[in-house]
Each structure stands twice: as structure tokens, then as C-alpha cells.
Backbone atoms as SQL, in Angstrom:
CREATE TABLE atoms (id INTEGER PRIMARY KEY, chain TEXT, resi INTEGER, resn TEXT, atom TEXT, x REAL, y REAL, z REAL);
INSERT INTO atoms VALUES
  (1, 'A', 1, 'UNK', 'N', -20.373, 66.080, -28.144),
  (2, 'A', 1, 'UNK', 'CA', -19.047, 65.729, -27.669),
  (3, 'A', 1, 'UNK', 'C', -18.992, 64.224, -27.426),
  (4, 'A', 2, 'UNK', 'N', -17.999, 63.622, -27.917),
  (5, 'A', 2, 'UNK', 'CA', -18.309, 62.084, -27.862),
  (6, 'A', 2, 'UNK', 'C', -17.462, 61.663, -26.197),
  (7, 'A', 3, 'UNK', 'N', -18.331, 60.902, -25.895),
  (8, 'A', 3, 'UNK', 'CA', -18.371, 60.265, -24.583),
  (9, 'A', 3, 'UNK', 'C', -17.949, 58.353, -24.996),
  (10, 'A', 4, 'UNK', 'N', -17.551, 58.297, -23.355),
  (11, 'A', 4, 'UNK', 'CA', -17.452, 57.056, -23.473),
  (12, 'A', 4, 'UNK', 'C', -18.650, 55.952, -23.893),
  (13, 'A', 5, 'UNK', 'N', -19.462, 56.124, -23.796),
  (14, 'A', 5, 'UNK', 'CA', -20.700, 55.192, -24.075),
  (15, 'A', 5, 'UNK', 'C', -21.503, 55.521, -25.570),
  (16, 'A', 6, 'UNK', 'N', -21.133, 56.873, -25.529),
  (17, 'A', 6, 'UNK', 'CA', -21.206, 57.028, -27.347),
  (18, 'A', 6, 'UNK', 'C', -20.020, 56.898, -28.234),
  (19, 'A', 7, 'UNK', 'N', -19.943, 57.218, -29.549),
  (20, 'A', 7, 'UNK', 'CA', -19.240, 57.412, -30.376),
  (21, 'A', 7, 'UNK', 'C', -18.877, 58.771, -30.957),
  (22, 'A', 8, 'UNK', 'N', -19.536, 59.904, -30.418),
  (23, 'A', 8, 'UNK', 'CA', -19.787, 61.110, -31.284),
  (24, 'A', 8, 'UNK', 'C', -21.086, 61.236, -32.275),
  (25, 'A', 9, 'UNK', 'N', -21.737, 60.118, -32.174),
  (26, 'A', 9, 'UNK', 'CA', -22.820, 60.115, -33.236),
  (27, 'A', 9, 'UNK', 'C', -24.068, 60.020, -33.003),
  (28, 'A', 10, 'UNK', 'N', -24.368, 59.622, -30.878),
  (29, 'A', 10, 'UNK', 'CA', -25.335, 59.549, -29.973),
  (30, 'A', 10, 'UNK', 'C', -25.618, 57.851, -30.298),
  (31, 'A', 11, 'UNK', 'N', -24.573, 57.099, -30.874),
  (32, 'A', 11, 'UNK', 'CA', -25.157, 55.523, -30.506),
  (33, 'A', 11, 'UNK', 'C', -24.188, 55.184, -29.545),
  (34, 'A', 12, 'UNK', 'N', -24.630, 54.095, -29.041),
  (35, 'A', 12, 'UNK', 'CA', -24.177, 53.654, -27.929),
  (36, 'A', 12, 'UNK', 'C', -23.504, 52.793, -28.588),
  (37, 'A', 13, 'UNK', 'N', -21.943, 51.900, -28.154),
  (38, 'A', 13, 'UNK', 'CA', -20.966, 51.041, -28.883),
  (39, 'A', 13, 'UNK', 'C', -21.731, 49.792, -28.365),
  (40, 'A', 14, 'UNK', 'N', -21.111, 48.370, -28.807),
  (41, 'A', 14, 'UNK', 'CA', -21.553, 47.322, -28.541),
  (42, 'A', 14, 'UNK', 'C', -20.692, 46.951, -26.955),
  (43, 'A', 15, 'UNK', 'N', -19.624, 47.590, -26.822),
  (44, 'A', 15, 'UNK', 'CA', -18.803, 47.304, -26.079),
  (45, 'A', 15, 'UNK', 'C', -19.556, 47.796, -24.677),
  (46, 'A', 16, 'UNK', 'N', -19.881, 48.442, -24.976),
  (47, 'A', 16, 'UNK', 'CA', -20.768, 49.497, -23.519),
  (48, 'A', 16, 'UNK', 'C', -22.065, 48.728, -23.152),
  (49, 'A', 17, 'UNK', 'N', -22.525, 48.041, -24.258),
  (50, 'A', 17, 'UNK', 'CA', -23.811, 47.557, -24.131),
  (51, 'A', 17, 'UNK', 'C', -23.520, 45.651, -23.368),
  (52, 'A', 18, 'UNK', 'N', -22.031, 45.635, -23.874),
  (53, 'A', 18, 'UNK', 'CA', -22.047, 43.998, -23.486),
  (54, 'A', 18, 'UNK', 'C', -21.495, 44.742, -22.296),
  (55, 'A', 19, 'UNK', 'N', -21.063, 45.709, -21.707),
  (56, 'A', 19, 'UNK', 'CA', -20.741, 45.712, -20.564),
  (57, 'A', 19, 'UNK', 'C', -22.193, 45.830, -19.071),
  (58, 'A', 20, 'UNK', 'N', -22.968, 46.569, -19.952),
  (59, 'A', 20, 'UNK', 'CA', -24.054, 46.547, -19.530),
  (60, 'A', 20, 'UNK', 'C', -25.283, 45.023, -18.869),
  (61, 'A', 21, 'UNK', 'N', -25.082, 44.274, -19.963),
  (62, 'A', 21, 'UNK', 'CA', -25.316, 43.473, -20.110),
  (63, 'A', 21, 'UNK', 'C', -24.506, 42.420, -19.226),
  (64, 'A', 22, 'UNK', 'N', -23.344, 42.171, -19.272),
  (65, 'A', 22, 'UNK', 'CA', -22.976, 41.746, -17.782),
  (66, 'A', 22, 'UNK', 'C', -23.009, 42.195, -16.882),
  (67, 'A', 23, 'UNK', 'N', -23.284, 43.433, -16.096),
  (68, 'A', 23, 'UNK', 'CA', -22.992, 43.753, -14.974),
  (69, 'A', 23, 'UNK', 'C', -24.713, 43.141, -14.818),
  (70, 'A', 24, 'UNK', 'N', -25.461, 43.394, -15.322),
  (71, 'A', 24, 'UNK', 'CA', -26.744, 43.184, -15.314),
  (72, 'A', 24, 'UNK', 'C', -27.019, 41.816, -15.020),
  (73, 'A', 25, 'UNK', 'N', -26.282, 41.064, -15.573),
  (74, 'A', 25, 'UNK', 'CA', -26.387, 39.421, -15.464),
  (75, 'A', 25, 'UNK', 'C', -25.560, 38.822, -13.759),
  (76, 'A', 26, 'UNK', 'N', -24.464, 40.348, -13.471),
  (77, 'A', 26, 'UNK', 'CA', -23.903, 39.451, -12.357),
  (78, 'A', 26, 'UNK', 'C', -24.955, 39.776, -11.241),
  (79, 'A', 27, 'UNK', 'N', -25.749, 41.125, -11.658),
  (80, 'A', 27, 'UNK', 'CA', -26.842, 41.386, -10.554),
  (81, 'A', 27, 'UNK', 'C', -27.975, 40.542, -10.006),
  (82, 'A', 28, 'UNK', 'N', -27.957, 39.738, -11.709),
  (83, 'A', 28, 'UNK', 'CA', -28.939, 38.720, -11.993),
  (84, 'A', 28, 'UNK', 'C', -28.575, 37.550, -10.627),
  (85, 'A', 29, 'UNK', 'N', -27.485, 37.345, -10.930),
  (86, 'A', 29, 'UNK', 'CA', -27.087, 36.144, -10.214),
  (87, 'A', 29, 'UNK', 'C', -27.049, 36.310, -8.595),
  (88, 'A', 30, 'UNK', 'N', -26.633, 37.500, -8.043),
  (89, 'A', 30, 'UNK', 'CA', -26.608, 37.937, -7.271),
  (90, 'A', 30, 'UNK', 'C', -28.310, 37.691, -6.272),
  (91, 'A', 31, 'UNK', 'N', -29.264, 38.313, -6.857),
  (92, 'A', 31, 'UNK', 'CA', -30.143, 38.177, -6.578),
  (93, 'A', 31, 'UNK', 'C', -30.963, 36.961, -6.382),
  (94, 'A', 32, 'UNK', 'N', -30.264, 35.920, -7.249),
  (95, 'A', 32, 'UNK', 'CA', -31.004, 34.766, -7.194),
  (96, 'A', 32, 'UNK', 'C', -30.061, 33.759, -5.646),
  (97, 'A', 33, 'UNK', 'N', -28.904, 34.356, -5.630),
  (98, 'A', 33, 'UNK', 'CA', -28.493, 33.433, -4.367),
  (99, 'A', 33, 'UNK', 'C', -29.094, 34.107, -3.271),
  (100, 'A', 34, 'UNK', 'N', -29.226, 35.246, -3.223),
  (101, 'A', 34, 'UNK', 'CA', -29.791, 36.197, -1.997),
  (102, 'A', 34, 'UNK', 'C', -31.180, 35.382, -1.943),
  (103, 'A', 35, 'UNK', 'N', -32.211, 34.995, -2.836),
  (104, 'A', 35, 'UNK', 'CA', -33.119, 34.528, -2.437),
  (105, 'A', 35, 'UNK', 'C', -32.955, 32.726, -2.416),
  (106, 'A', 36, 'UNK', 'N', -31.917, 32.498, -2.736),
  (107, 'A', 36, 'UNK', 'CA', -31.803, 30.989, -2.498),
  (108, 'A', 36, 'UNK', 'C', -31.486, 30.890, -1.080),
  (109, 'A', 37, 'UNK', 'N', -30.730, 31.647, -0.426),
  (110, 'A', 37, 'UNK', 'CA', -30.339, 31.779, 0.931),
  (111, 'A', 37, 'UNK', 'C', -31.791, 31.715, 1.774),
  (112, 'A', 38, 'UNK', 'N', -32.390, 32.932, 1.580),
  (113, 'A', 38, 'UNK', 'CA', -33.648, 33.416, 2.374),
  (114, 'A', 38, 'UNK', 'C', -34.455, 32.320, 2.319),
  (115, 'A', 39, 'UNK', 'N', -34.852, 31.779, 1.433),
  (116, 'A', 39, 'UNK', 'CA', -35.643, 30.642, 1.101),
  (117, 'A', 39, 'UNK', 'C', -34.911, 29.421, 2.112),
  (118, 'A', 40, 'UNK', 'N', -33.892, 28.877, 2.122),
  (119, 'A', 40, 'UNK', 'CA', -33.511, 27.915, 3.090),
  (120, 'A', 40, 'UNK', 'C', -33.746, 28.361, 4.774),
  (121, 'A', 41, 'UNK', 'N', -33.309, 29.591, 4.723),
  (122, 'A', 41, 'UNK', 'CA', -33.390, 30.064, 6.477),
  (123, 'A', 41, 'UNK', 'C', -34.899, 30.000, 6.576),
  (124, 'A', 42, 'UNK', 'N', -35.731, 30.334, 5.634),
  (125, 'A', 42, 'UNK', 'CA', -37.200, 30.253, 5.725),
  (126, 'A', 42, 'UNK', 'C', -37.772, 28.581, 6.012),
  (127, 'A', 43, 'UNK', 'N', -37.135, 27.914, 5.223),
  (128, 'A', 43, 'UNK', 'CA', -37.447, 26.836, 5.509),
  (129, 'A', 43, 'UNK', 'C', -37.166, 25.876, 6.393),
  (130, 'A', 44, 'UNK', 'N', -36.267, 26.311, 7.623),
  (131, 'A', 44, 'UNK', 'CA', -35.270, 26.160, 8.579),
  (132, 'A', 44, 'UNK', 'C', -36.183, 26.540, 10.101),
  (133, 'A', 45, 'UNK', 'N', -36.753, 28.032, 9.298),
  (134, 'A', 45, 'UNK', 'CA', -37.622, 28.202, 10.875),
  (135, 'A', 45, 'UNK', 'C', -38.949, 27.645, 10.396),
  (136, 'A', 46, 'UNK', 'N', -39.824, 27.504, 9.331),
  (137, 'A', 46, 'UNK', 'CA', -41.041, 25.988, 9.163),
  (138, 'A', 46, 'UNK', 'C', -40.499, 25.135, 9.894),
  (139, 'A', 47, 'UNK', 'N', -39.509, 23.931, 10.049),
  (140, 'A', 47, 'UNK', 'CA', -39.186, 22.945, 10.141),
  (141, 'A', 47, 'UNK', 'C', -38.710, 22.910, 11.947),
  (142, 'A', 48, 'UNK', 'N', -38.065, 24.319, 12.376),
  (143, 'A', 48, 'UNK', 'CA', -38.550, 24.731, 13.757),
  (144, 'A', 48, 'UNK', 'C', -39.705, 24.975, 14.259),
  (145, 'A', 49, 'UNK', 'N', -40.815, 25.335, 13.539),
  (146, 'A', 49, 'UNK', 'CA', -41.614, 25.786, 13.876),
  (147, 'A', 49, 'UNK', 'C', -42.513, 24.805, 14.062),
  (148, 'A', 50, 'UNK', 'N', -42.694, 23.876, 13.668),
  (149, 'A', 50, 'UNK', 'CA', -42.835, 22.270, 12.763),
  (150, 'A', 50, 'UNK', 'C', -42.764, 21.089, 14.718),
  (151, 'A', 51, 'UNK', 'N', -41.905, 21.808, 14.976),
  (152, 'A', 51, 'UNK', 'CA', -40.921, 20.831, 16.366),
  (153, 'A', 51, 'UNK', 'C', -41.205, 21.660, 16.721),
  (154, 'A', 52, 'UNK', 'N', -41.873, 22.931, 17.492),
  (155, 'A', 52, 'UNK', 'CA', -42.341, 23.316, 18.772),
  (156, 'A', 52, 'UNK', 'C', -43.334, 23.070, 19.115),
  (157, 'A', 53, 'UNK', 'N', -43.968, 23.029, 17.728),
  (158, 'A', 53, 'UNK', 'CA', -45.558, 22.844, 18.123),
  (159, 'A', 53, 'UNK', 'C', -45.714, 21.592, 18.237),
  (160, 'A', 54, 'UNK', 'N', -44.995, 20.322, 17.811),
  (161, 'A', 54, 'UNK', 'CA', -44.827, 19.318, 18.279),
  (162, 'A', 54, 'UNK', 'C', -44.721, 18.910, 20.142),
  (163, 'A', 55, 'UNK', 'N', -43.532, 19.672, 20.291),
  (164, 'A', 55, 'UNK', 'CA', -43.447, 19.229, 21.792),
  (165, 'A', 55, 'UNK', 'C', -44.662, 20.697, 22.284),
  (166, 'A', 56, 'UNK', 'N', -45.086, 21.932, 22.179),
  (167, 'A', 56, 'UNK', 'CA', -46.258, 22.272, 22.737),
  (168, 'A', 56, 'UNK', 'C', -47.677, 21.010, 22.830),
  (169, 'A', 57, 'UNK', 'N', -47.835, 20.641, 21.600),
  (170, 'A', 57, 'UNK', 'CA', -48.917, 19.353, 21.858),
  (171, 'A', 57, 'UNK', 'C', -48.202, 18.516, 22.627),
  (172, 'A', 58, 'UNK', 'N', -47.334, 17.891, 23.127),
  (173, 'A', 58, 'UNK', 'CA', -47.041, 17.110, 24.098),
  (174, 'A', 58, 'UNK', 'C', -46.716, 17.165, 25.328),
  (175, 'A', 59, 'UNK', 'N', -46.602, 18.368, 25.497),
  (176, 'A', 59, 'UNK', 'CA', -46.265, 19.237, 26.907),
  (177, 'A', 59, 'UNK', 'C', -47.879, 19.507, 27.539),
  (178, 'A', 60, 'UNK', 'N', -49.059, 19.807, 26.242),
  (179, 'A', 60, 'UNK', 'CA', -50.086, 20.237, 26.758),
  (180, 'A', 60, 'UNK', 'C', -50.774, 18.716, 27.129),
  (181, 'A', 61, 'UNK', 'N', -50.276, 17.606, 26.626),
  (182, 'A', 61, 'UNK', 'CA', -51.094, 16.069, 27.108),
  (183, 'A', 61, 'UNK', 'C', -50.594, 15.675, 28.268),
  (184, 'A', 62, 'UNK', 'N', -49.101, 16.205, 28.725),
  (185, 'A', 62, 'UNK', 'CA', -48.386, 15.715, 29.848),
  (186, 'A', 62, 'UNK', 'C', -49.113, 16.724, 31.178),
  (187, 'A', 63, 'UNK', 'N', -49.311, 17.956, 30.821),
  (188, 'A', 63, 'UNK', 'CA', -49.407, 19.019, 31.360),
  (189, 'A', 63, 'UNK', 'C', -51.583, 18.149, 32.456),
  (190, 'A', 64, 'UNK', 'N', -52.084, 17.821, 31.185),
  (191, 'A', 64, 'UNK', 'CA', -53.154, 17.648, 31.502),
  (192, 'A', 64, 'UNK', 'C', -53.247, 16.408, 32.184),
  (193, 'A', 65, 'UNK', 'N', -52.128, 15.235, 31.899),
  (194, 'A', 65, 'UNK', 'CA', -51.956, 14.334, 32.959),
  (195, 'A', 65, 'UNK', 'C', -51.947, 14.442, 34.319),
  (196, 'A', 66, 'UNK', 'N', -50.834, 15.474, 34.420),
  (197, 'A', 66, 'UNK', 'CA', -50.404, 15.622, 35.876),
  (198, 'A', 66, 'UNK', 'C', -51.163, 16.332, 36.416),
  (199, 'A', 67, 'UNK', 'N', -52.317, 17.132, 35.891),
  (200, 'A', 67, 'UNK', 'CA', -53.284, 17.869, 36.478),
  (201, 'A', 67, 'UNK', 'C', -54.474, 16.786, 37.073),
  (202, 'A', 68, 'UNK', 'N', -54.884, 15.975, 36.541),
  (203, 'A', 68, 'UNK', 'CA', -55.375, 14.374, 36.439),
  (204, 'A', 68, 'UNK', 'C', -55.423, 14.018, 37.730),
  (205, 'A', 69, 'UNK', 'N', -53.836, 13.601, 38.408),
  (206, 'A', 69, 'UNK', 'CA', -52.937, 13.001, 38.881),
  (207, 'A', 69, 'UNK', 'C', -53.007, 13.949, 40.179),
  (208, 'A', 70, 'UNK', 'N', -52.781, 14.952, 39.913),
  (209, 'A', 70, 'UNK', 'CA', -52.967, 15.724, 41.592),
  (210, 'A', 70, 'UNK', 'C', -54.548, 16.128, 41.826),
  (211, 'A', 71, 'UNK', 'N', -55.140, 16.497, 40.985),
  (212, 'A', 71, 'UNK', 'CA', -56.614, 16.071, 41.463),
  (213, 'A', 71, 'UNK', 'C', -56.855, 14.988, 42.293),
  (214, 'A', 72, 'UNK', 'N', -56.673, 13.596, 41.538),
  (215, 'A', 72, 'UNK', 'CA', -56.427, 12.340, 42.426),
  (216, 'A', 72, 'UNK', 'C', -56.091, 12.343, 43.746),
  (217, 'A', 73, 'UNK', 'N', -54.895, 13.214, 43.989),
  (218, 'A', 73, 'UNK', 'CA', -53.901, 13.428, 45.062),
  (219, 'A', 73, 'UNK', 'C', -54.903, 14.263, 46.024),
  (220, 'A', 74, 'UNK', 'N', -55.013, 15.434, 45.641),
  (221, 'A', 74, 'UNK', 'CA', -56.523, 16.167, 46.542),
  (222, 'A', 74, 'UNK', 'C', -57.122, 15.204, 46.650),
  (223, 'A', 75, 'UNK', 'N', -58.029, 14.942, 46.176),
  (224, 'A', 75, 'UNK', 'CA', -59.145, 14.395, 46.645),
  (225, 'A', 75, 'UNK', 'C', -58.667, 12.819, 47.638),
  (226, 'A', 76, 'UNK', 'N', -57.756, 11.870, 47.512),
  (227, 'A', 76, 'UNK', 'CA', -57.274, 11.574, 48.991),
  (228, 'A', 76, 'UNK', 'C', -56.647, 12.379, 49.954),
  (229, 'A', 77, 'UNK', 'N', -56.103, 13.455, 49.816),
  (230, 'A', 77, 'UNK', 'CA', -55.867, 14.255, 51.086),
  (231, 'A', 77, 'UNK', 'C', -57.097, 14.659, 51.789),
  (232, 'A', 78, 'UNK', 'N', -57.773, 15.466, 50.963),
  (233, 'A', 78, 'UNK', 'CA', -59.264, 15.554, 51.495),
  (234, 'A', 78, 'UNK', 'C', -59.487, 14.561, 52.396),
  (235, 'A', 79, 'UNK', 'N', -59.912, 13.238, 51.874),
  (236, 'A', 79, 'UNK', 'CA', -60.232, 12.507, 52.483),
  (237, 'A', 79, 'UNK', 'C', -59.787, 12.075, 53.627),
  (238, 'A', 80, 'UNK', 'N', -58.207, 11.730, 53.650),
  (239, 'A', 80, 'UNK', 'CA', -57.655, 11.517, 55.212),
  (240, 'A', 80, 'UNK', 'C', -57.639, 12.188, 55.808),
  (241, 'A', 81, 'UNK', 'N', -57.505, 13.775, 55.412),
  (242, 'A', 81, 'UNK', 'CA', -57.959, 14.961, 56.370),
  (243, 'A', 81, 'UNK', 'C', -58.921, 15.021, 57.354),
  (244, 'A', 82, 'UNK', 'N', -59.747, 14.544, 56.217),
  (245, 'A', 82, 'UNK', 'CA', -61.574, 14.426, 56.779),
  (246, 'A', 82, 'UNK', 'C', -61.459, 13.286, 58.107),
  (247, 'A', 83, 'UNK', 'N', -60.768, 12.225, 57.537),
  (248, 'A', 83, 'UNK', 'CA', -61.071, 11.226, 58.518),
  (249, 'A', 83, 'UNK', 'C', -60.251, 11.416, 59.741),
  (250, 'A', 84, 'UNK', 'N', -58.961, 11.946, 59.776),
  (251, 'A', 84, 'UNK', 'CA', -58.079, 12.752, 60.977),
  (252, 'A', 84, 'UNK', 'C', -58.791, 12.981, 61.570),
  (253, 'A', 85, 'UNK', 'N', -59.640, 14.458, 61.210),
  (254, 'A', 85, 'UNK', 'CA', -60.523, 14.925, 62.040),
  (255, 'A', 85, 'UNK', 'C', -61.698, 14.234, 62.392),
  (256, 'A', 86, 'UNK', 'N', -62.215, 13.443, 62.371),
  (257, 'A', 86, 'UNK', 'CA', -63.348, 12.718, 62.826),
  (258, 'A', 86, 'UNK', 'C', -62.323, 11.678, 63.399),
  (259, 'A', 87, 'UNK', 'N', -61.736, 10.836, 63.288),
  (260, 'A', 87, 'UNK', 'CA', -61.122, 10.000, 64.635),
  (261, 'A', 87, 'UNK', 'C', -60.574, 11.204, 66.059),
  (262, 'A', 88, 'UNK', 'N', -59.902, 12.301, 65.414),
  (263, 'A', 88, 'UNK', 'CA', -59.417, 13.091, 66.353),
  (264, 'A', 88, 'UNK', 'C', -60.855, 13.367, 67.618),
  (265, 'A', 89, 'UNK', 'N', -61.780, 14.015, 66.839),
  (266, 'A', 89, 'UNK', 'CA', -62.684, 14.323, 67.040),
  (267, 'A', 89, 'UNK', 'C', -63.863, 13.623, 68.338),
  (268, 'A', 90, 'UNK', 'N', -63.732, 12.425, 67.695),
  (269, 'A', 90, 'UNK', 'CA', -64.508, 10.685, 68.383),
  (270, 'A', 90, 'UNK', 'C', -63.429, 10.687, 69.735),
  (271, 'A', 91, 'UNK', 'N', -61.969, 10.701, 69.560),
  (272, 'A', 91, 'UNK', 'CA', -61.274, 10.245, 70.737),
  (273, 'A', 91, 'UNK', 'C', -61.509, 11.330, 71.731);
């Protein structure tokens, strides 16, 4: 029984086949912006990812400063502590 994609003779027309053939090509295209997209958002969070670890290394040099810095700070409290109590102590 002849069908649209045959003729009655079991070949397929050219017409069916160029239709084929484009839908195939718009899929084509389709697919290639879907990964042109993905590929930029991909390269969007590198380039975030890029700048955190940036300011993490600089947060961890600041971080180790101020640890530095109140050590410092202890160790004169200590000390005037110490000496409080020994003038307190003497008077």
C-alpha cells in the first residue's frame, strides 16, 4: 500500500529523504548551540573558580597575619599581667 514516504514500490522519494535530511541538520544545529552555551557557562564558573581561590590564598596570608599579631598581643598581656601581679604583690 503506498505510503507517504514510499511510492508503492518500497523506495523512499527524494522529497522524504531531503526532508529527512533537514530536520536532521536543524537537530544538527541545535545541538551545537546547546553545547556552545554549556561550554561558556563552563567557562564562566573556571574563571569563578579562578577568583575564589585567589582571594582564599589571600584571606589565608591575612588570616595568618593577624594570628601573628595577636600572639604578639598575648604575649604582652601576659607580660603586664605578670608584672601587675608582682608590683601588686611587693606593695
Amino acid at each position: 500500500m503506498p505510503t507517504e514516504a514510499n511510492n508503492g514500490n518500497g523506495r523512499v522519494t527524494m522529497a522524504v529523504l531531503g526532508e529527512k535530511i533537514d530536520r536532521l541538520s536543524k537537530d544538527m544545529q541545535e545541538v551545537k548551540r546547546e553545547v556552545k552555551e554549556a561550554n561558556e557557562r563552563i567557562t564562566e564558573h573556571c574563571m569563578d573558580a579562578a577568583k575564589i581561590e585567589t582571594q582564599v590564598h589571600d584571606n589565608t596570608k591575612e588570616i595568618d597575619g593577624l594570628r601573628k599579631k595577636s600572639d604578639g598581643w598575648n604575649i604582652l598581656n601576659t607580660i603586664g599581667v605578670f608584672g601587675a601581679g608582682l608590683l601588686g604583690w611587693l606593695k
